[in-house]
C-alpha positions as CSV (number, residue, x, y, z in Angstrom):
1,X,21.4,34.8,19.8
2,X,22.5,38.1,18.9
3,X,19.9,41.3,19.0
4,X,21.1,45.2,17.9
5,X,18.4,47.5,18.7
6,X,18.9,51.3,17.4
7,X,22.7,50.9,17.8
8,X,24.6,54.3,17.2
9,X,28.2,55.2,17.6
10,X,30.4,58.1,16.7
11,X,33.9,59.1,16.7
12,X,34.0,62.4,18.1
13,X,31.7,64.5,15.5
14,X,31.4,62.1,13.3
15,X,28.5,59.6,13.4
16,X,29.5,55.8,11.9
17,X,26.8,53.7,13.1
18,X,23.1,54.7,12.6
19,X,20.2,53.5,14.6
20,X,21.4,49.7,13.1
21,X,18.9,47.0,14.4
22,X,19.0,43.8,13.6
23,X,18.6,39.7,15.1
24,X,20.7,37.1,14.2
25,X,19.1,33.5,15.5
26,X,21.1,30.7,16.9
27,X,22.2,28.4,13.5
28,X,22.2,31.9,11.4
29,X,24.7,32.7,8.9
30,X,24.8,36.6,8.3
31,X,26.6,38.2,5.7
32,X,27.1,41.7,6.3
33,X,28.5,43.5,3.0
34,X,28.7,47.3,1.4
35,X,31.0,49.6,0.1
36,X,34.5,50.5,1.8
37,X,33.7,52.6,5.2
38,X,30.1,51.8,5.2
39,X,30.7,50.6,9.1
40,X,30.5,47.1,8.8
41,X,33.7,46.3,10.5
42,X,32.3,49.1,13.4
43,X,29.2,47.0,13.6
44,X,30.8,43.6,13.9
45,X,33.3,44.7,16.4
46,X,30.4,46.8,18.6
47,X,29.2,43.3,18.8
48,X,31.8,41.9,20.6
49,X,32.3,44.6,22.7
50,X,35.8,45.2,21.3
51,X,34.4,49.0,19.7
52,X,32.2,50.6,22.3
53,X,28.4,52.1,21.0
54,X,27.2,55.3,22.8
55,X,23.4,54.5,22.1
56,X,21.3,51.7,21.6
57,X,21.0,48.3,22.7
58,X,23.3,45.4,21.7
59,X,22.2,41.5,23.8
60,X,24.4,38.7,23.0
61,X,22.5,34.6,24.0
62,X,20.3,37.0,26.3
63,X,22.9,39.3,27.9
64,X,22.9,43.3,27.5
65,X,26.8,44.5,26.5
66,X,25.6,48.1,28.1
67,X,25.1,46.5,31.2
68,X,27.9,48.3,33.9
69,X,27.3,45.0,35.4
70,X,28.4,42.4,32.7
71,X,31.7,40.9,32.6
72,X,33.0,41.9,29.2
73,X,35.6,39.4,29.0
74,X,33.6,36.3,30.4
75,X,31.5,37.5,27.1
76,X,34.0,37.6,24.3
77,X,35.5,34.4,25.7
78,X,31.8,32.9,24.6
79,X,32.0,35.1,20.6
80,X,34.8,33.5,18.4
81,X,36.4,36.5,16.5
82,X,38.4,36.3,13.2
83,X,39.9,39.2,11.6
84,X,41.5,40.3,8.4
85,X,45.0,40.1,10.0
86,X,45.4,36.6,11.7
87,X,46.3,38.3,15.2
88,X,48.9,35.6,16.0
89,X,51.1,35.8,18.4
90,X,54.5,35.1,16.5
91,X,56.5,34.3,18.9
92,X,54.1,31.3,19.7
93,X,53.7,27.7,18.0
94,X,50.5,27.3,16.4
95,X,50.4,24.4,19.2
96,X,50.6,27.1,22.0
97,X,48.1,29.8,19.9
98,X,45.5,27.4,20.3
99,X,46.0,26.6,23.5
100,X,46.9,29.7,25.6
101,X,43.8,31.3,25.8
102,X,42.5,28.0,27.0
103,X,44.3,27.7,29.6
104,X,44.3,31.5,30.5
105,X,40.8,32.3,30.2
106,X,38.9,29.4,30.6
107,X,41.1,27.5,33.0
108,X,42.1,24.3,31.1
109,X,44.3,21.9,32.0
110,X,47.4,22.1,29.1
111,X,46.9,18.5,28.3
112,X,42.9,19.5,27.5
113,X,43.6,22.5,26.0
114,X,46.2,20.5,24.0
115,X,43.6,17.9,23.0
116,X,40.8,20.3,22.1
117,X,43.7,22.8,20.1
118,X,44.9,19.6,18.3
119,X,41.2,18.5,17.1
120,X,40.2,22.1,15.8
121,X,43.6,21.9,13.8
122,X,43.0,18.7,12.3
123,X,39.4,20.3,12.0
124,X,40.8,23.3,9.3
125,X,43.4,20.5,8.3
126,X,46.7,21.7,9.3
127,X,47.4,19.3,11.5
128,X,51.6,18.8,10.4
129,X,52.0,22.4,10.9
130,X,51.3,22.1,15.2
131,X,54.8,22.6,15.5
132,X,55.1,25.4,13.5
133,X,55.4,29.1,14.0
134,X,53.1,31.6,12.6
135,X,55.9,32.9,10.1
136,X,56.4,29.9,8.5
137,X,53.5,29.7,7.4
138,X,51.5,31.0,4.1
139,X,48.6,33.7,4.7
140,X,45.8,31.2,4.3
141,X,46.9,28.8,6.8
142,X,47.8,31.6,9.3
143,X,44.3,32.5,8.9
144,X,42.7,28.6,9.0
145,X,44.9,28.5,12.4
146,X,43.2,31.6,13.7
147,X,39.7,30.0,12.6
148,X,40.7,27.4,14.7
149,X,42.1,29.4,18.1
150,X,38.4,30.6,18.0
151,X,36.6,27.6,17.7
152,X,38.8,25.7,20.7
153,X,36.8,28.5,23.1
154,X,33.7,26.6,22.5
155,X,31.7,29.9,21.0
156,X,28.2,29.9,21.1
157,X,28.9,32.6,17.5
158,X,31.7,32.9,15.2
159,X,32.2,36.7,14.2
160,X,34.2,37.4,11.0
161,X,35.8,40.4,9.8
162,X,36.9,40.0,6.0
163,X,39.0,37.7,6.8
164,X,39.8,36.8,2.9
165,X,40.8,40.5,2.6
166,X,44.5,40.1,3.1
167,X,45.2,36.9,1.3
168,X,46.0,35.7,-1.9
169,X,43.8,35.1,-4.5
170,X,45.0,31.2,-4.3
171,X,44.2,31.6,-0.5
172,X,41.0,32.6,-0.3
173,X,39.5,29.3,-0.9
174,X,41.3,27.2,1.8
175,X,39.8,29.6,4.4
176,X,36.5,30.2,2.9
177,X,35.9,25.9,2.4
178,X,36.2,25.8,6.0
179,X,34.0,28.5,6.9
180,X,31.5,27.0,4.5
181,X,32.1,23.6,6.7
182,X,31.3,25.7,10.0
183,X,28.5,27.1,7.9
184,X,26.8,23.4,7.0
185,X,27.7,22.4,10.8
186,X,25.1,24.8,12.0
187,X,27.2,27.1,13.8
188,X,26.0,30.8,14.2
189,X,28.1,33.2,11.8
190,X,27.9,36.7,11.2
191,X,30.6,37.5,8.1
192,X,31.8,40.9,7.2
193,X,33.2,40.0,3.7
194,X,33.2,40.8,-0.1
195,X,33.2,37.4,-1.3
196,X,29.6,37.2,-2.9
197,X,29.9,33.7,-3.9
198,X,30.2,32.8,-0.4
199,X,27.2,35.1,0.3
200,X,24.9,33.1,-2.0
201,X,26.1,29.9,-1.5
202,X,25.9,30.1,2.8
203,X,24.3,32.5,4.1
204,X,20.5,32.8,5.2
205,X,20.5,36.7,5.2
206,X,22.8,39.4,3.9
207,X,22.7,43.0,5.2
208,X,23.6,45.4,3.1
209,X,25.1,48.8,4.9
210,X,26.4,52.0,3.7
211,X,26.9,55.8,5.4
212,X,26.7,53.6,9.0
213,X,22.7,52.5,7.9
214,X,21.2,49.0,7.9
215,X,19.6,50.0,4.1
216,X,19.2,46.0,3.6
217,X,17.9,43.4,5.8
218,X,16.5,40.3,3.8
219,X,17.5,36.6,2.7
220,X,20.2,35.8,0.1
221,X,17.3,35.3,-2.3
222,X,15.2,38.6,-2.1
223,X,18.8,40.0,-2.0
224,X,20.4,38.3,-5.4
225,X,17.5,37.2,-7.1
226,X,15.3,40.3,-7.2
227,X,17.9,43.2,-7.3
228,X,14.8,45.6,-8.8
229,X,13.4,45.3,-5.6
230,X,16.1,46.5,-3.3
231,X,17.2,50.1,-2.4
232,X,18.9,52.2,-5.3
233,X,22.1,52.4,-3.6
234,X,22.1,48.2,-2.9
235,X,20.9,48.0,-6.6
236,X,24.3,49.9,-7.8
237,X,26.1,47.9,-5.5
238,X,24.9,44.9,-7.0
239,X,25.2,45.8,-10.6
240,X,28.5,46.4,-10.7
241,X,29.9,43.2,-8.4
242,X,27.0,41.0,-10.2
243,X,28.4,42.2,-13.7
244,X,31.9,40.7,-13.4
């Protein structure tokens, strides 16, 4: 489904993604984690073309994102994206958040992209709020909502970019039960997060980064249960979230 193949990127001088290579199969969920600025959110965002890579190869369900020739849009229409801050547009009802893109991009009628808005809501169960405006709402629900704008594009992968990391403690639940929902669904995930509980209780692999390198690339098993085996620097990591 997804394929990185020596992927580098810099920002001017300084280099923040390191021959990363990686495959995520169709049904995968991913859980990319590491300490603060180890390029994780670079790397999920390269993915959806939304952060541009000067080296390397990234193909997303067979198509190459270097490609002059591939229509950048028509792909990210296909990758559902979450991120840490909702990206609602406020001065829309949740009803019309789910269903603009719809109609923009993919050419729905409003009374399909109404239906298909309306199931995805119910979906991530918020279905009283479709009247609502994103400010009257709490953080978690905001987020659930955004879950849910994704999944109405039909996506053949759902991308997430901590999107726990601006919520409540109280909140964090809500959003991650539904992504554990998507999870047991089958649906392709690839999770930028630091909720390790979520890691080991959904995901198939976990790649750990740090300084812009893939240092781990292994199941949620070699990863937790045999921390001796990994790197030193995953081995810290894991110590000191593993001790609390």
């Amino acid at each position: 489904m997804i394929e990185l193949r020596n992927v580098s990127k810099w920002y001017g001088a300084f280099q923040v993604l390191t021959d990363c290579s990686t495959s995520i199969k169709k049904g995968e969920v991913v859980v990319i984690c590491g300490p603060s600025g180890s390029g994780k959110s670079t790397l999920i965002k390269a993915i959806n073309a939304l952060e541009p890579f000067q080296s390397g190869e990234i193909i997303v369900d067979g198509i190459s994102l270097g490609d002059p020739k591939t229509n950048l849009p028509k792909l990210r229409a296909r990758v559902g994206m979450v991120f840490q801050h909702f990206e609602l547009f406020p001065h829309l009802s949740v009803t019309e958040n789910l269903t603009i893109a719809q109609i923009k991009v993919l050419g729905r009628s409003v009374d399909e992209a109404q239906a298909q808005g309306l199931r995805y809501l119910d979906r991530v169960g918020l279905i009283a709020q479709k009247d609502k405006f994103p400010g009257q709402l709490s953080g978690g629900q905001q987020q659930r909502v955004a879950i849910a704008r994704a999944l109405c594009m039909d996506p053949i992968v759902m991308l997430f970019d901590e999107p726990t990391s601006a919520l409540d403690p109280e909140m964090v639940g809500e959003v991650l039960d539904v992504m554990v929902g998507l999870a047991n669904d089958g649906m392709t995930m690839c999770c930028v997060t630091h909720e390790m509980g979520f890691a080991r209780k959904v995901s198939n692999r976990v790649i750990f980064m740090d300084h812009g390198k893939i240092i781990e690339d292994c199941s949620k098993d070699d990863f937790f249960g045999d921390p001796d085996a990994r790197s030193p620097r995953a081995k810290d990591f894991l110590s000191k979230i593993l001790a609390h």
